[in-house]
C-alpha positions in Angstrom: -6.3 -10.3 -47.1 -4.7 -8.8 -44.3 -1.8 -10.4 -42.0 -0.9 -9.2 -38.4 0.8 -10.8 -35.5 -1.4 -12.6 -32.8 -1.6 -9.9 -30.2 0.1 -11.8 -27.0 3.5 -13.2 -28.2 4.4 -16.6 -25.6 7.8 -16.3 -23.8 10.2 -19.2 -24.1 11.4 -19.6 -21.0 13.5 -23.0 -21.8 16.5 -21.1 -24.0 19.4 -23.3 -23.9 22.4 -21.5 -22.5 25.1 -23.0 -24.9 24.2 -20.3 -27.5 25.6 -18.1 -24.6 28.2 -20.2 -24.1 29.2 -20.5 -27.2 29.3 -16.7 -28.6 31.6 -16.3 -25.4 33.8 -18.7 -26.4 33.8 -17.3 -30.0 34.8 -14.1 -28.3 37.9 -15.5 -26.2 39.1 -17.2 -29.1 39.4 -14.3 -31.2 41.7 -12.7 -28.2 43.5 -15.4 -27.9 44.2 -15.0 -31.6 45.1 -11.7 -31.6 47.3 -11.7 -28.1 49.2 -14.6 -29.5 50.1 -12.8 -33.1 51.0 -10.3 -31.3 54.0 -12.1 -28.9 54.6 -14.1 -32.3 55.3 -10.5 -33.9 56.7 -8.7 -31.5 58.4 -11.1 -29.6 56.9 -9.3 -26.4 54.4 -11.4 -24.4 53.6 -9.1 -21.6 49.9 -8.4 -23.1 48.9 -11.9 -23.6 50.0 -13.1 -19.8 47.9 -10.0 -18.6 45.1 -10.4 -20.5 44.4 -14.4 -20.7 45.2 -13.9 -17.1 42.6 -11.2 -16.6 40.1 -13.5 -18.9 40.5 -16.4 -17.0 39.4 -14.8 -13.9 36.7 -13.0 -15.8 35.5 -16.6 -16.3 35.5 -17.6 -13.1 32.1 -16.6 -11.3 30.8 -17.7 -14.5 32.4 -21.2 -14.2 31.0 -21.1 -10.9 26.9 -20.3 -11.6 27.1 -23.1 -14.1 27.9 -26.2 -11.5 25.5 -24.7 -9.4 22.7 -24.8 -12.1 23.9 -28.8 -12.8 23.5 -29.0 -9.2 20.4 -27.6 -8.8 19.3 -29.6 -11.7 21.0 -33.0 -10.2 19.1 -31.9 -6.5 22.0 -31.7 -4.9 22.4 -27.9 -4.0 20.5 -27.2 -0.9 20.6 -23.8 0.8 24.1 -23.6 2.2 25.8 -25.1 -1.0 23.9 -22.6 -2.6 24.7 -19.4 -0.4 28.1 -20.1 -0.1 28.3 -20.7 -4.3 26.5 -17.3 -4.7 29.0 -15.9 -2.2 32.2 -17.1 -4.3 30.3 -16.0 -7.6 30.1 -12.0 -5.8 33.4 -12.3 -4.8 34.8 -13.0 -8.1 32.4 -11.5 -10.4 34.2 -7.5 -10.7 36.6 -9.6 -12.5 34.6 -9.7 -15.3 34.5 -5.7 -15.9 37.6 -5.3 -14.2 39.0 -6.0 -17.9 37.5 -2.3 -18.9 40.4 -0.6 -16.8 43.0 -2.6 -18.7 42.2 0.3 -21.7 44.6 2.1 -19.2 47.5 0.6 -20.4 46.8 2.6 -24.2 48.9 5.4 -22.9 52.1 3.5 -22.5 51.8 1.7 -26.1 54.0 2.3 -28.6 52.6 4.4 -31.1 53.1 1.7 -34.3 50.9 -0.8 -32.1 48.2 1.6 -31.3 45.8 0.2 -33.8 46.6 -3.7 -33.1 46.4 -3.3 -29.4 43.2 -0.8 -29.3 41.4 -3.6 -30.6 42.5 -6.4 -28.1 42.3 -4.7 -25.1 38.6 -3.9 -26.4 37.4 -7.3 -27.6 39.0 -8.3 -24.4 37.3 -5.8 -22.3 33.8 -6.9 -24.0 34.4 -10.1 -23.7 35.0 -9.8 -19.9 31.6 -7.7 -19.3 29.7 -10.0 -21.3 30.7 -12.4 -19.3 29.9 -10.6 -16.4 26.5 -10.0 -18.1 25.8 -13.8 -19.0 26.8 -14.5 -15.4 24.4 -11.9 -13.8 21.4 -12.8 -15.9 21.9 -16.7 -14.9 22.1 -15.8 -10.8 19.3 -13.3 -11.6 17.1 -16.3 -12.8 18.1 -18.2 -9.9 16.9 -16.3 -6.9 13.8 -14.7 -8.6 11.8 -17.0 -7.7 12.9 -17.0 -4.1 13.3 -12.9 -3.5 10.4 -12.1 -5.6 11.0 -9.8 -9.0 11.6 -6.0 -6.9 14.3 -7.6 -4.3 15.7 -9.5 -6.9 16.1 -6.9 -9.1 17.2 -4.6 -6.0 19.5 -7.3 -5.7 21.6 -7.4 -9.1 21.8 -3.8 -9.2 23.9 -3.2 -6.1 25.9 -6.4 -7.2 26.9 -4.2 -10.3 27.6 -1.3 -7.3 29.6 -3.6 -5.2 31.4 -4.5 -8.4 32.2 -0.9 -9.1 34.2 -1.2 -5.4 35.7 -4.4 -6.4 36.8 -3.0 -9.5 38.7 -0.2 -7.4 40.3 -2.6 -5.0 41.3 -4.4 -7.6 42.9 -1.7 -9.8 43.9 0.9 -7.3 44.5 -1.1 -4.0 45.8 -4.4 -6.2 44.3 -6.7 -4.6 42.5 -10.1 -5.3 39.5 -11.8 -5.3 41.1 -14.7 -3.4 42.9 -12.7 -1.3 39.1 -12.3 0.9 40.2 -16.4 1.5 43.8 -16.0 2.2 44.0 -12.7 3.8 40.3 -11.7 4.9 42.1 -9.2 7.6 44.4 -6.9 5.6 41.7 -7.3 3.1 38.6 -5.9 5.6 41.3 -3.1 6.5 41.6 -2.1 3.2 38.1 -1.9 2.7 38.1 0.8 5.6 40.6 2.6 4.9 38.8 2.6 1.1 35.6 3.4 2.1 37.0 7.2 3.1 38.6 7.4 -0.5 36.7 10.2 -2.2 38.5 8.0 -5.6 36.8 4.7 -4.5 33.6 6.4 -3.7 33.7 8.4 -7.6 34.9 5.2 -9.1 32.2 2.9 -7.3 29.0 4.9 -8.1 30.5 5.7 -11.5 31.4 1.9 -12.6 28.4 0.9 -10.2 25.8 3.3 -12.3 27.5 2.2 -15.5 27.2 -1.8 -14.9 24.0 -1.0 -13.9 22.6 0.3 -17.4 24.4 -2.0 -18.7 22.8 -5.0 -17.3 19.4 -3.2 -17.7 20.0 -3.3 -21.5 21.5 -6.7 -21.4 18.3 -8.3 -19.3 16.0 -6.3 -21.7 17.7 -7.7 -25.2 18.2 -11.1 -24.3 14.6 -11.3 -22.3 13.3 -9.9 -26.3 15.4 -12.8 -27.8 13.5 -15.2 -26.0 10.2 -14.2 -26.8 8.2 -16.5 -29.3 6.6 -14.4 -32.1 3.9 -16.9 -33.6 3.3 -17.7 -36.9 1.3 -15.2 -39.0 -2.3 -15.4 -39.0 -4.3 -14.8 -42.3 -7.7 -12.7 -41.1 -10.3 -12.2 -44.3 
């Protein structure tokens, strides 16, 4: 009796995003945990404004790609509502990694914290690119059909580069995703005046490459989670 795996495995294209969702949400809660025993503690709440602050807007372009999937689903997102909600997702969506630079701070922590705060900034920092990730993956499944696989991967790849710039506006030139609605001007200056930064240029192709691999990965795991192994099959 021999037992072996059919050959072509079906792909299940119909995964439900709350298991997404909902590991996400696992995350943010243990954060929130940790951020709030630490004000209880220490008395000092700096760390959890910054960092629920920094979650929430890690959040955001998430928040966003969600309405415009119940849209879509509902029929009511045509092309502009659709452009202009992929627009506000790319605007907000280095907020996600931006988290990763908050393992700056480590240097100015006191060294008896070390250990506690090591290990919030970092589930916050995963938390924040999974996010971004989760996000990614859902516009990705979006406008394949429309750009065709090669554009739309060309596509999500310089998204992770133009996040890599975002991320060094954001930490470096402190300014905010909102800030491209409430001050486009001074923000489109500083965009060239940064684009002759040899700093923005080595942090964008180094963040940029980095998200990049990253997503790779992420795609290829979660695209293996959704693949239907059939049952076993008894050959005599």
């Amino acid at each position: 009796m021999i037992t072996l795996y059919a050959p072509e495995p079906t792909v299940n294209t119909t995964e439900p995003r709350g298991h997404g969702l909902r590991a996400l949400t696992l995350l943010t809660a243990t954060g929130l945990l940790l951020v709030t025993a630490r004000g209880l503690l220490t008395g000092n709440w700096w760390f959890f404004v910054m960092l629920i602050w920094n979650l929430t807007l890690a959040w955001f372009p998430l928040g966003v790609v969600l309405v415009l999937l119940d849209l879509r689903r509902a029929r009511l997102a045509g092309q502009w509502v659709m452009a202009g909600a992929l627009a506000v997702w790319l605007a907000f969506l280095p907020n996600a990694p931006y988290i990763i630079t908050d393992l700056f701070h480590i240097k100015n922590i006191q060294e008896s914290l070390l250990w506690f705060d090591t290990l919030t900034i970092f589930i916050f920092a995963m938390t924040g690119l999974l996010i971004g990730l989760y996000s990614t993956l859902l516009v990705h499944r979006i406008i394949d059909p429309m750009a065709g696989r090669p554009g739309a991967w060309l596509l999500m790849l310089a998204c992770q580069l133009l996040s890599g710039f975002g991320i060094y506006l954001g930490r470096f030139g402190r300014w905010n995703s909102w800030e491209l609605m409430t001050h486009p001007f001074r923000l489109f200056r500083a965009v060239g005046l940064a684009v002759r930064d040899p700093l923005a240029l080595k942090l964008t192709l180094t963040y940029g490459f980095g998200l990049a691999c990253l997503y790779v990965a992420f795609f290829v795991y979660v695209n293996g989670l959704t693949v239907k192994r059939p049952a076993l099959q008894e050959i005599d």
